[in-house]
N, CA, C and O of each residue as an XYZ file, in Angstrom:
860
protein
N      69.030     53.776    120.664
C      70.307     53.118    120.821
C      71.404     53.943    120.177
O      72.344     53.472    119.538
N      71.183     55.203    120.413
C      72.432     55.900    119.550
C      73.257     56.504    120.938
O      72.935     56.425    122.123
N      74.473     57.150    120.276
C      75.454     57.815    121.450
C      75.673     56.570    122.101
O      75.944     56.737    123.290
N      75.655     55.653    121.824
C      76.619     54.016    122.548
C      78.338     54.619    122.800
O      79.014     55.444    122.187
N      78.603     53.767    123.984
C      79.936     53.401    123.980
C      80.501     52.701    123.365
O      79.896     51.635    123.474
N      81.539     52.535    122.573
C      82.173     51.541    121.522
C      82.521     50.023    122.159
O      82.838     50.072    123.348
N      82.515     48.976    121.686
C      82.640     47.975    121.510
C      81.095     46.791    120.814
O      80.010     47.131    120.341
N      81.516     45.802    120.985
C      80.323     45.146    119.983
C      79.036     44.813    120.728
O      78.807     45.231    121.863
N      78.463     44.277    120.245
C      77.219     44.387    121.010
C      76.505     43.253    120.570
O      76.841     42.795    119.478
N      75.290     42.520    121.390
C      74.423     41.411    120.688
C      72.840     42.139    121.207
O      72.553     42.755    122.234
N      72.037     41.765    120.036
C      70.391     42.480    120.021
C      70.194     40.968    119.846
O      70.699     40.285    118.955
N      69.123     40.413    121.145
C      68.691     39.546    121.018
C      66.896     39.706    120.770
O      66.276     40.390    121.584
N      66.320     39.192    119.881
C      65.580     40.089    119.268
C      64.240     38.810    119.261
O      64.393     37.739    118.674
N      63.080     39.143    119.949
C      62.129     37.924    120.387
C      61.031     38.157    118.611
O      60.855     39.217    118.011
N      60.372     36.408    118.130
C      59.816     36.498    117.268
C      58.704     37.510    117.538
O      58.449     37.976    118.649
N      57.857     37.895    116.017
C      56.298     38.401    116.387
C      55.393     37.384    117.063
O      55.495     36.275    117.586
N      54.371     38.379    116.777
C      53.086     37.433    117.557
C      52.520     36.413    116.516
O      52.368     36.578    115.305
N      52.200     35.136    117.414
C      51.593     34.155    116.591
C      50.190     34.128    117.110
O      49.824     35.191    117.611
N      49.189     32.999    117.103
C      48.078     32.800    117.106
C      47.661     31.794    118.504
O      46.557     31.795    119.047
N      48.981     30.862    118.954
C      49.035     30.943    120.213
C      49.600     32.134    121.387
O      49.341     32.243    122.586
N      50.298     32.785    120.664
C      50.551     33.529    121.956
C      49.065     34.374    122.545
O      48.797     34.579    123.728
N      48.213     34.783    121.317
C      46.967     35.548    121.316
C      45.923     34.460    122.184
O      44.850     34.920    122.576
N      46.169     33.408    122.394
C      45.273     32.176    122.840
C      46.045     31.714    124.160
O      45.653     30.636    124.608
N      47.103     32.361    124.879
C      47.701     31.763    126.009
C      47.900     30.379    125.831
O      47.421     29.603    126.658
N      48.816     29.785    124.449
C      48.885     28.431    124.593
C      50.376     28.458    124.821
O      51.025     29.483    124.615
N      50.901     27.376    125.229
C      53.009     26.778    125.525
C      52.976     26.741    123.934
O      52.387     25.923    123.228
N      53.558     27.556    123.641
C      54.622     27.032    122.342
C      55.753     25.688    122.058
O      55.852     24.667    121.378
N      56.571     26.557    123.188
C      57.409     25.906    123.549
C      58.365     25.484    121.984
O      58.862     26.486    121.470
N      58.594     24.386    121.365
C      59.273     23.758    120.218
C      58.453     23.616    118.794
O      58.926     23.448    117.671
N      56.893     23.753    119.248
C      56.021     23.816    118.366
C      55.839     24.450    117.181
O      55.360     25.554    117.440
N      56.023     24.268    115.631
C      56.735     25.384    114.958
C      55.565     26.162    114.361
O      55.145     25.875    113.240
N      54.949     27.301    115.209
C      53.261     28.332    114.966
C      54.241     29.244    113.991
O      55.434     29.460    114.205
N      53.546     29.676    112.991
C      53.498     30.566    112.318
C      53.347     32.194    112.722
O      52.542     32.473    113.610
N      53.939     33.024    112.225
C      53.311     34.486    112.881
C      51.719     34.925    112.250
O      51.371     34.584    111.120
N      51.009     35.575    113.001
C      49.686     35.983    112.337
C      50.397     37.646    111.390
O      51.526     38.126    111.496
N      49.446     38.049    110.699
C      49.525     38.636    110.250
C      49.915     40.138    110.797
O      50.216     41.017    109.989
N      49.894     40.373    112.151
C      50.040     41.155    113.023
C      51.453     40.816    113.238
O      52.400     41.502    112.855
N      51.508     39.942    113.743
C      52.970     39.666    114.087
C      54.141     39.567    112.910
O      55.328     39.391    113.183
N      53.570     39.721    111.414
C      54.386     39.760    110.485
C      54.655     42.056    110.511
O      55.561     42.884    110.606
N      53.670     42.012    110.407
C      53.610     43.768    110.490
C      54.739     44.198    111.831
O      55.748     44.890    111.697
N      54.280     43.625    113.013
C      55.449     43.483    113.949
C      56.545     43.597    113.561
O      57.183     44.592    113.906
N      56.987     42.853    112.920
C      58.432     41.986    112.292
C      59.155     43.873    111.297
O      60.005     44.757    111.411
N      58.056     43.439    110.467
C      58.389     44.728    109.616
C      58.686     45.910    110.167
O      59.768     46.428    109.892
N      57.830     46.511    110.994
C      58.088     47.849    112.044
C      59.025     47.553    112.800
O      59.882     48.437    112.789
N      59.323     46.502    113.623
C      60.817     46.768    114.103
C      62.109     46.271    113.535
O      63.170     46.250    114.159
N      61.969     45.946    112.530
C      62.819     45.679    111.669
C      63.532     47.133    110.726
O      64.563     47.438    110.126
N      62.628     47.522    110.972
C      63.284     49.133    110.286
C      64.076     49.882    110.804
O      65.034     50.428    110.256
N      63.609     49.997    112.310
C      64.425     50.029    113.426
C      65.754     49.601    113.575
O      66.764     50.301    113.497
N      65.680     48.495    113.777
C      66.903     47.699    114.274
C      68.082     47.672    113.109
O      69.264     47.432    113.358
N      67.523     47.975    111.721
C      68.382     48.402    110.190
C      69.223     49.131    110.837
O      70.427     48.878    110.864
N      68.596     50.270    111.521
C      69.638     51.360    112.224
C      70.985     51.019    112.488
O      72.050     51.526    112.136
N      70.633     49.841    113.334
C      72.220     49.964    114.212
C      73.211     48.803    112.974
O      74.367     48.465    113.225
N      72.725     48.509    112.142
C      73.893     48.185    110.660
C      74.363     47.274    111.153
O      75.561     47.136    111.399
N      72.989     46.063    111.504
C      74.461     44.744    112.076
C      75.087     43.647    110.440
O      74.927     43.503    109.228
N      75.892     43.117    111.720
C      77.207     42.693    110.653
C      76.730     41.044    110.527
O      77.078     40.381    109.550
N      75.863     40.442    111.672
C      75.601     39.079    111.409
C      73.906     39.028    112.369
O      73.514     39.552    113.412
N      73.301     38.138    111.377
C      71.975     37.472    111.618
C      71.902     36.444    111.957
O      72.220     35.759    110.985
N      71.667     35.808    112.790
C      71.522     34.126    113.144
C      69.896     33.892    114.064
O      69.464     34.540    115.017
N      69.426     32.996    113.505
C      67.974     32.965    113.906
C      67.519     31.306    114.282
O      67.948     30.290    113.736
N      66.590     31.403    115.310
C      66.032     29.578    115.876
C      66.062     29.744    114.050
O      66.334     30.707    113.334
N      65.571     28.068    113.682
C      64.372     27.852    112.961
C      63.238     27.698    112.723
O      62.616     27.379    111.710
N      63.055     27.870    113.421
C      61.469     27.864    113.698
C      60.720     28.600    113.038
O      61.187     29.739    113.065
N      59.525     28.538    112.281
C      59.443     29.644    111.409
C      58.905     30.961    111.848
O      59.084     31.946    111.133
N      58.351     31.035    112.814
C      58.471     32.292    113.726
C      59.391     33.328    113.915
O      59.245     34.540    113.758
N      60.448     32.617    114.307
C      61.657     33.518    114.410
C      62.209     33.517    112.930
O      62.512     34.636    112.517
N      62.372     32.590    112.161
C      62.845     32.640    111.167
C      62.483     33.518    109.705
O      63.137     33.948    108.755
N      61.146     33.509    110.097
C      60.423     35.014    109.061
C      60.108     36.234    109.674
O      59.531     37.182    109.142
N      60.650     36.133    111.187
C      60.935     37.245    111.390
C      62.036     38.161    111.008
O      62.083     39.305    110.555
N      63.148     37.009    111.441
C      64.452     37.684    110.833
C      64.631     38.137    109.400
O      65.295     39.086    108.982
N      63.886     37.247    108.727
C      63.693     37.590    107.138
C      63.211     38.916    106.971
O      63.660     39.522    105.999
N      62.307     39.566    107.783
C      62.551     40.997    107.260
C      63.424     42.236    108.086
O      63.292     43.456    107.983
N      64.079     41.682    108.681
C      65.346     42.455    108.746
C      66.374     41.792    107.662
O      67.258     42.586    107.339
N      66.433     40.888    107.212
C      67.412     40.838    106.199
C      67.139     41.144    105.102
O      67.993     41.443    104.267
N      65.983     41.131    104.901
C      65.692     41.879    103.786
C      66.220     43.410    103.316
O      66.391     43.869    102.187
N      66.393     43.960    104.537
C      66.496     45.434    105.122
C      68.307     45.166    104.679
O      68.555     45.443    103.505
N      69.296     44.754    105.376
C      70.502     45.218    105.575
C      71.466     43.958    104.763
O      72.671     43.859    104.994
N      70.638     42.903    103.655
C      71.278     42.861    102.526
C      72.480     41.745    103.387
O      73.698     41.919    103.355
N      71.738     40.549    104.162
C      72.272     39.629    105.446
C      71.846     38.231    105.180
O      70.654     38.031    105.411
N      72.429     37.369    104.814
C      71.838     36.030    105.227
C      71.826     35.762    106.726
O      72.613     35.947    107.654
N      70.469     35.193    106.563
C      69.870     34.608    107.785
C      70.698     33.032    108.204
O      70.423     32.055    107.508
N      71.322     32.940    108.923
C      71.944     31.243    109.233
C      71.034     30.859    110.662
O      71.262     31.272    111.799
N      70.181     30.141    110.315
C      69.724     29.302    110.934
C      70.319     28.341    111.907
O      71.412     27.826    111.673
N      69.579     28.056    113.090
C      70.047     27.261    114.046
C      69.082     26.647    115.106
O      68.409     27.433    115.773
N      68.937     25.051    115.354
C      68.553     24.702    116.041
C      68.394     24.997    117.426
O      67.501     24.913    118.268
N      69.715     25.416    117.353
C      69.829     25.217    119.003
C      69.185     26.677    119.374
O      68.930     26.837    120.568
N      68.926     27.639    118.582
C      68.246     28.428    119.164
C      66.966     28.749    119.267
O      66.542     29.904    119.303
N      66.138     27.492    119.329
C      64.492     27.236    119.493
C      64.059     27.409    121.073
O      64.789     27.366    122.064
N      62.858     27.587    121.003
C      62.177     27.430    122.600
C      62.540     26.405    123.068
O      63.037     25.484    122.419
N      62.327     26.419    124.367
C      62.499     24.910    125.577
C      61.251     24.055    124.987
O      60.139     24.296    124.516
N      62.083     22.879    125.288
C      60.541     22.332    124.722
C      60.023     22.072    125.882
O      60.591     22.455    126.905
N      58.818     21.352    125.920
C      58.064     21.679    126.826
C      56.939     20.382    127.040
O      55.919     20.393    127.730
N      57.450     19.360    126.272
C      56.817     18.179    125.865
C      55.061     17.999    126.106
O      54.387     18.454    125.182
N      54.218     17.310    127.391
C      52.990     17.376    127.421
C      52.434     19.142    127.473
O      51.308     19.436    127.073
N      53.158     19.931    127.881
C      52.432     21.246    127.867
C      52.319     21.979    126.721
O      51.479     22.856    126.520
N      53.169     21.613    125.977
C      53.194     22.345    124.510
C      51.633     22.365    123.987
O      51.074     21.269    123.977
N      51.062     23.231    123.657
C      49.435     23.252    122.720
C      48.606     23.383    124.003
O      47.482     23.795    123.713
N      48.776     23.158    125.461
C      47.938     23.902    126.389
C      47.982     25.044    126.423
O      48.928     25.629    125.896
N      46.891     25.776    127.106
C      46.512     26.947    127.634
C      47.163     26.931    129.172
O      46.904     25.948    129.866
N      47.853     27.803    129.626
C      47.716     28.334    131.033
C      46.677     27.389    131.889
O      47.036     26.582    132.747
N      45.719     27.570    131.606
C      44.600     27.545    132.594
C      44.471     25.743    132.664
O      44.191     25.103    133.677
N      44.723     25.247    131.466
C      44.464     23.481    131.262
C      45.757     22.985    131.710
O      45.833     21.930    132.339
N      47.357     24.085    131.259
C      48.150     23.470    132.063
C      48.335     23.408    133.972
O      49.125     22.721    134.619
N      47.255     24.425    134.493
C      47.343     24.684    135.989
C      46.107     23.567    136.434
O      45.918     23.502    137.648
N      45.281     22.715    135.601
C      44.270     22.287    136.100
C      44.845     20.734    136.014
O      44.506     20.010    136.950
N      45.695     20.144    134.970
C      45.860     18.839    135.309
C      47.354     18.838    134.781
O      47.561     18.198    133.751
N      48.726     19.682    135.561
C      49.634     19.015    135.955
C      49.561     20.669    137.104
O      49.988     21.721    136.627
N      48.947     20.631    138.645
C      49.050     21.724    139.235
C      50.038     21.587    140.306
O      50.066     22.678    140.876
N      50.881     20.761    140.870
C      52.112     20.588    141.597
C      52.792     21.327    140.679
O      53.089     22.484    140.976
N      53.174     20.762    139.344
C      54.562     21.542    138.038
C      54.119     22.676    137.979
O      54.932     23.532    138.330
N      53.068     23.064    137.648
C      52.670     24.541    137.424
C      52.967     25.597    138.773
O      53.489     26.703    138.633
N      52.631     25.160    139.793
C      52.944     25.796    140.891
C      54.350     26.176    141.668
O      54.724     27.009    142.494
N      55.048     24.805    140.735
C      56.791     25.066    141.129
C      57.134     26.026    139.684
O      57.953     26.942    139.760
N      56.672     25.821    138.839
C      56.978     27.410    137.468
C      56.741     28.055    137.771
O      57.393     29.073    137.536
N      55.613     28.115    138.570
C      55.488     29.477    139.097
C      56.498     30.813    139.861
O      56.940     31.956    139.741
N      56.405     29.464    140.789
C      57.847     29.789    141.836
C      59.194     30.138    141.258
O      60.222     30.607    141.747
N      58.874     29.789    140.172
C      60.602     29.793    139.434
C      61.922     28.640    139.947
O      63.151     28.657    139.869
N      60.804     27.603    140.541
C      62.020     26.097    140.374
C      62.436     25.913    139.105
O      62.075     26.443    138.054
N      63.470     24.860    139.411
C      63.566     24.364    137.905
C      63.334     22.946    137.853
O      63.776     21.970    138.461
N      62.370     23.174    136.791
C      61.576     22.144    136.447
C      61.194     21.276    134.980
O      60.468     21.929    134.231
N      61.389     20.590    134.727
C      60.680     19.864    133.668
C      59.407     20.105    132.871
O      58.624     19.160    132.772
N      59.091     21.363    132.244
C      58.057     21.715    132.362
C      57.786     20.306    131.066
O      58.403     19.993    130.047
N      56.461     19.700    131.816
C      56.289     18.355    130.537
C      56.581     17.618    130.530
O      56.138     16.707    129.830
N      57.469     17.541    131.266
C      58.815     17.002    130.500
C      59.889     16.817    129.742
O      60.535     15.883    129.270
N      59.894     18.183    129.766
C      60.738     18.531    128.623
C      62.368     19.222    129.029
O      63.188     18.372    129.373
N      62.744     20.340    129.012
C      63.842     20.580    129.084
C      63.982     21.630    130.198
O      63.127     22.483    130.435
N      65.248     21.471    130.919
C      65.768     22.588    132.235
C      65.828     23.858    131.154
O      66.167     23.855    129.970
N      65.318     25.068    132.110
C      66.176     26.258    131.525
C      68.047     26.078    131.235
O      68.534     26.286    130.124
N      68.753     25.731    132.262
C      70.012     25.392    132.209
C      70.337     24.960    130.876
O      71.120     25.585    130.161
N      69.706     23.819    130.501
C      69.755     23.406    129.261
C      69.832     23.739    128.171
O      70.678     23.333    127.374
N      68.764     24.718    127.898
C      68.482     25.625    126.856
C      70.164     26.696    126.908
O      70.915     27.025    125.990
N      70.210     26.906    128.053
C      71.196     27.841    127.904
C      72.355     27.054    127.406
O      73.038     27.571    126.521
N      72.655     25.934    127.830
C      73.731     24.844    127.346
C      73.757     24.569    125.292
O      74.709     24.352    124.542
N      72.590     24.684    125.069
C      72.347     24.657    123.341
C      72.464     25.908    122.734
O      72.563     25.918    121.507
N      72.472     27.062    123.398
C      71.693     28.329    122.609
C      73.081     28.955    122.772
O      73.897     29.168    121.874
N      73.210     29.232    124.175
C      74.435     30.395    123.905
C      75.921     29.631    122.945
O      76.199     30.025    121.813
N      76.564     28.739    123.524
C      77.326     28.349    122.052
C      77.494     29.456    121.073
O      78.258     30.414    120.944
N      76.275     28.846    120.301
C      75.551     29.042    118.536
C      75.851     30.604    119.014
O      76.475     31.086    118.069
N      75.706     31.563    119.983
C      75.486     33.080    119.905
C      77.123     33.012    120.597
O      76.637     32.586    121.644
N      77.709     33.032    120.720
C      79.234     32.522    121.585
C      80.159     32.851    119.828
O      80.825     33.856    119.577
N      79.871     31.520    118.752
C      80.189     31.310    117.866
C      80.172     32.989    116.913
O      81.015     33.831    116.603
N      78.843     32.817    116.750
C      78.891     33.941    116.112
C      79.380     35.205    116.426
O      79.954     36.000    115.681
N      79.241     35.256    116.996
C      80.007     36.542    118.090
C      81.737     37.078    117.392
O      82.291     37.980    116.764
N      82.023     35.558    118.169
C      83.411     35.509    117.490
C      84.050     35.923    116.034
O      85.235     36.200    115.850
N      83.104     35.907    115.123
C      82.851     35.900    113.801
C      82.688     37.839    113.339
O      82.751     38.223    112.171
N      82.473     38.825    114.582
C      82.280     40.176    114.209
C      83.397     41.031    113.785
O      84.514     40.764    114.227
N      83.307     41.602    113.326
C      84.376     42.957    113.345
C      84.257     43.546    114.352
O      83.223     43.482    115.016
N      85.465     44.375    114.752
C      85.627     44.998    116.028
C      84.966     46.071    115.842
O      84.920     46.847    114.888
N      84.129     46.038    117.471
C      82.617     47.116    117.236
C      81.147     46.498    116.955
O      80.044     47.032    117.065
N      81.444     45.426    116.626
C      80.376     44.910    115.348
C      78.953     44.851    115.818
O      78.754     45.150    116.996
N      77.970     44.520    115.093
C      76.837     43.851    116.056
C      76.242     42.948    115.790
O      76.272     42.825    114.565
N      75.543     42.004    116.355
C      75.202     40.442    116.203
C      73.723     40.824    116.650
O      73.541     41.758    117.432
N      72.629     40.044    116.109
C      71.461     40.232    115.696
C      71.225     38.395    115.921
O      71.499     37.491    115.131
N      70.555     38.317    117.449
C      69.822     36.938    117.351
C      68.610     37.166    117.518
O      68.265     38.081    118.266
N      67.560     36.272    116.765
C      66.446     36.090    116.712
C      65.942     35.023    116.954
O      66.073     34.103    116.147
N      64.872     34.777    118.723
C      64.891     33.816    119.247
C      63.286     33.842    119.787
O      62.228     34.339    119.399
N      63.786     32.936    121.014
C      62.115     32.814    121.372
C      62.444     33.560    123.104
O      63.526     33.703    123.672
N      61.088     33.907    123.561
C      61.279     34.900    125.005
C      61.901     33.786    125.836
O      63.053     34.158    126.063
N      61.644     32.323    126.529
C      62.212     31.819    127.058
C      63.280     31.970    127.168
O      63.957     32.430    128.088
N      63.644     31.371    125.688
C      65.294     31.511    125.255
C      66.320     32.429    125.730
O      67.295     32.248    126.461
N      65.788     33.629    125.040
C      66.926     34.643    125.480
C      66.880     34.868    126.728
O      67.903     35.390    127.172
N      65.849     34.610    127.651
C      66.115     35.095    129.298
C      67.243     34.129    129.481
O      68.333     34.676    129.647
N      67.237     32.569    129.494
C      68.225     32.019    129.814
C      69.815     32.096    129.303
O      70.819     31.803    129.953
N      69.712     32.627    127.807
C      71.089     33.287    127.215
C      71.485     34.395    128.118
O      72.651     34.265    128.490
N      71.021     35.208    128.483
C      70.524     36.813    128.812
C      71.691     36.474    130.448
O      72.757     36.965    130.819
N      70.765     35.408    131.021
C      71.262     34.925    132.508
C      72.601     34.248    132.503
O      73.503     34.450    133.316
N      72.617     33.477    131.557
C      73.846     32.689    131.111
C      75.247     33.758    130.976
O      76.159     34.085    131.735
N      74.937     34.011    129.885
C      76.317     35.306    129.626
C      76.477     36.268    131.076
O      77.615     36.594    131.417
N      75.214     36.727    131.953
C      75.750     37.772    132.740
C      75.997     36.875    133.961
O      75.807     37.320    135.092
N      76.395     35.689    133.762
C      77.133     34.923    135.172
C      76.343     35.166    136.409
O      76.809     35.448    137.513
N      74.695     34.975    135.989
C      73.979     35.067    137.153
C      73.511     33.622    137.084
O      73.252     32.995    136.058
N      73.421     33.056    138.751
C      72.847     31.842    138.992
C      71.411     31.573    138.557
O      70.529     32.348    138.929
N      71.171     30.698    137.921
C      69.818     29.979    136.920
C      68.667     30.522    138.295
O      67.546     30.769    137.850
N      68.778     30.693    139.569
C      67.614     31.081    140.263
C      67.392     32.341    139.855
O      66.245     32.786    139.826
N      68.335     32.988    139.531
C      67.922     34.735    139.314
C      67.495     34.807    138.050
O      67.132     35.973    137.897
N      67.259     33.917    136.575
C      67.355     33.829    135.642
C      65.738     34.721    135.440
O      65.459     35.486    134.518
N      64.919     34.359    136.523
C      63.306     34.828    136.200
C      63.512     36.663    136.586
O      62.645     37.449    136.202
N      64.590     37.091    137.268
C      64.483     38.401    137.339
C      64.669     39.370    135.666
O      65.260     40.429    135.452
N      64.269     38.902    135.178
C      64.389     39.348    133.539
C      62.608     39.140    133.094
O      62.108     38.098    132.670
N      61.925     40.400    133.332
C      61.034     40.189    132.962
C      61.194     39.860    131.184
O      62.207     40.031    130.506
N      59.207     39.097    130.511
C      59.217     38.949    129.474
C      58.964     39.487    128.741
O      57.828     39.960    128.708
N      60.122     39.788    127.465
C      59.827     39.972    126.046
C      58.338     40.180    125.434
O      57.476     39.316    125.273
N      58.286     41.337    125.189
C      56.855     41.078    124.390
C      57.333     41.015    123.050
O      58.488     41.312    122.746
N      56.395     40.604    122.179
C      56.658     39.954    120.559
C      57.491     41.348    120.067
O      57.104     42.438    120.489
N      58.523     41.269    119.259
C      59.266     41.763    118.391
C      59.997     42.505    119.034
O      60.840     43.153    118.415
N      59.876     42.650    120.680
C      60.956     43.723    121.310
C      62.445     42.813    121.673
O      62.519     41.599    121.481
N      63.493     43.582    122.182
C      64.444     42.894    121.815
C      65.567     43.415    123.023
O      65.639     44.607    123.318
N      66.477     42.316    123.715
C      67.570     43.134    124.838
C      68.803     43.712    124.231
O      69.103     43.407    123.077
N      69.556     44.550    124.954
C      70.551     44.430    124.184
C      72.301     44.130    125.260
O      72.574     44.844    126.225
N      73.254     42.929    124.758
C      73.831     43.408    125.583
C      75.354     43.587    125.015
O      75.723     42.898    124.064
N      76.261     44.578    125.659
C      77.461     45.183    125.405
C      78.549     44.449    126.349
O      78.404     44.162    127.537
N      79.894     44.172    125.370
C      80.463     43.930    126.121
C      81.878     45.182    126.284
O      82.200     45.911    125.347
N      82.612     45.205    127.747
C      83.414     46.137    128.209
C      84.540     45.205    128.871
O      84.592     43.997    129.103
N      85.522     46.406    129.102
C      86.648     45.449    130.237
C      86.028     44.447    130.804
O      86.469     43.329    130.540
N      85.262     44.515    131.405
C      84.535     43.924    132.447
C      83.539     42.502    132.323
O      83.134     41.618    133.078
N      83.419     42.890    130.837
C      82.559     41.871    130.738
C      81.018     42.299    130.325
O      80.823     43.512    130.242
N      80.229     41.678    130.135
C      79.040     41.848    129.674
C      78.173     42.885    130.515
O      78.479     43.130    131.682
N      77.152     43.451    129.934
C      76.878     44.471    130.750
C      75.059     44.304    129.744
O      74.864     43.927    128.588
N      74.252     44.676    130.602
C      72.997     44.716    129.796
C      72.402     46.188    129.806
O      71.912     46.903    130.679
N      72.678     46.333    128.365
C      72.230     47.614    127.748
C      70.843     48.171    127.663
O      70.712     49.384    127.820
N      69.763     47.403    127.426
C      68.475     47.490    127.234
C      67.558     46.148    126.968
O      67.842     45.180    126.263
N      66.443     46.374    127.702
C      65.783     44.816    127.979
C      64.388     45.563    127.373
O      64.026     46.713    127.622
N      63.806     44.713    126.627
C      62.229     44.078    126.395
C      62.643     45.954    125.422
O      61.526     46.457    125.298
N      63.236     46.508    125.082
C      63.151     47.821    123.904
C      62.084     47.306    122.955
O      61.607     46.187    122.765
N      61.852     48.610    122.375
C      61.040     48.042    120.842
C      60.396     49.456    120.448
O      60.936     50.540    120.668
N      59.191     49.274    119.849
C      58.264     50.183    118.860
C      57.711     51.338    120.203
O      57.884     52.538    120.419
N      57.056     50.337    120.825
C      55.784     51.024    121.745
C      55.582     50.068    122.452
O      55.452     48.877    122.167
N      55.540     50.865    123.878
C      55.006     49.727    125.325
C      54.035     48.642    124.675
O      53.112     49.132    124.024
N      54.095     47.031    124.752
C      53.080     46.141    124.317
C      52.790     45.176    125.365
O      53.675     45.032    126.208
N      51.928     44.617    125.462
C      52.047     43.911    127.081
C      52.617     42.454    126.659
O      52.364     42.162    125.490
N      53.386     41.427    127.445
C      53.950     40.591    127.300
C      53.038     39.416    127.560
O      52.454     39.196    128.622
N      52.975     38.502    126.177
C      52.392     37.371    126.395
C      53.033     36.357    125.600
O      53.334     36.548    124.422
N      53.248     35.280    126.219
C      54.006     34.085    125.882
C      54.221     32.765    126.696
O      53.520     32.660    127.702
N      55.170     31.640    126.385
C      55.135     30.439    127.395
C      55.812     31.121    128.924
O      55.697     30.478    129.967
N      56.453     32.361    128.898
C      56.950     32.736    130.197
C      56.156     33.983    131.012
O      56.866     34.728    131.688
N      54.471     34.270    130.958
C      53.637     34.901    131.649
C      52.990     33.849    132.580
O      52.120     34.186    133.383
């Protein structure tokens, strides 16, 4: 991320790996812990991302994302401000399934996720939605940079696809053309005359394969 064009920028930055993502279970709102891998995660790209000297941290709460961000703040000397609204979709009956238990007894819903309808997964919340709670809180902060600056959110993969879709004024059907985040990699996007522009998607350490509630 060096030799950038000037103006500010947001690194939306997905938690490590937990112990469901390693088990193909919905997270979703569920608050999993990172495994010990996914804390090492955290740390290695956190050294990284020190680089680009951001000016504000804002993270879900969840403690996933939230001890993730902790070691980048550890790094650049940042309080972490916490925020609800930037948690996973919830995901109500699917949350704590597997893939395979959620395709075997709710397989109509599973088959329209598939498709990329929008759907209730559970019962729980529209992508739209999520984007209606999350961007705000990253809207807010934003506002809050020095000119140039950079903003550092730390979220869940759902999440930021629908922030990601939201800000670049693409219709919620195109929202799935954003492939997923693997644990600790992160998008980045710039804004210009023009408006938002996406700088770099799913970046990080080293190619990792993507597993989460959006595979």
């Amino acid at each position: 991320m060096t030799g950038r064009a000037g103006g500010p920028r947001i690194v939306f930055w997905r938690h490590g790996q937990t112990s469901w993502n390693l088990e193909s279970r919905f997270q979703g709102s569920t608050d999993i812990p990172l495994t010990e891998h996914g804390r090492g995660q955290a740390q290695r790209a956190a050294r990284l991302l020190a680089g680009l000297r951001p000016d504000l941290l804002v993270s879900s709460d969840l403690q996933r994302a939230a001890d993730t961000a902790a070691e980048l703040a550890k790094l650049v000397q940042l309080e972490v401000q916490l925020h609800e609204g930037l948690r996973e979709t919830y995901a109500g009956s699917w949350q704590g399934l597997t893939h395979t238990e959620i395709r075997e007894r709710y397989p109509d819903d599973y088959a329209a996720f598939g498709r990329g309808e929008p759907i209730r997964r559970g019962g729980g919340e529209l992508s739209s939605e999520v984007a209606d709670r999350s961007v705000p809180v990253v809207l807010d902060a934003f506002e809050k940079l020095p000119e140039d600056g950079t903003l550092v959110v730390v979220s869940h993969g759902g999440t930021i696809r629908t922030m990601l879709g939201r800000l670049l004024g693409l219709d919620p059907t195109l929202w799935e053309c954003f492939g997923g985040l693997s644990n600790c990699c992160w998008s980045v996007l710039g804004q210009g005359a023009r408006g938002w522009r996406l700088l770099e998607h799913n970046a990080g350490t080293l190619p990792e394969p993507v597993i989460g509630d959006d595979t």
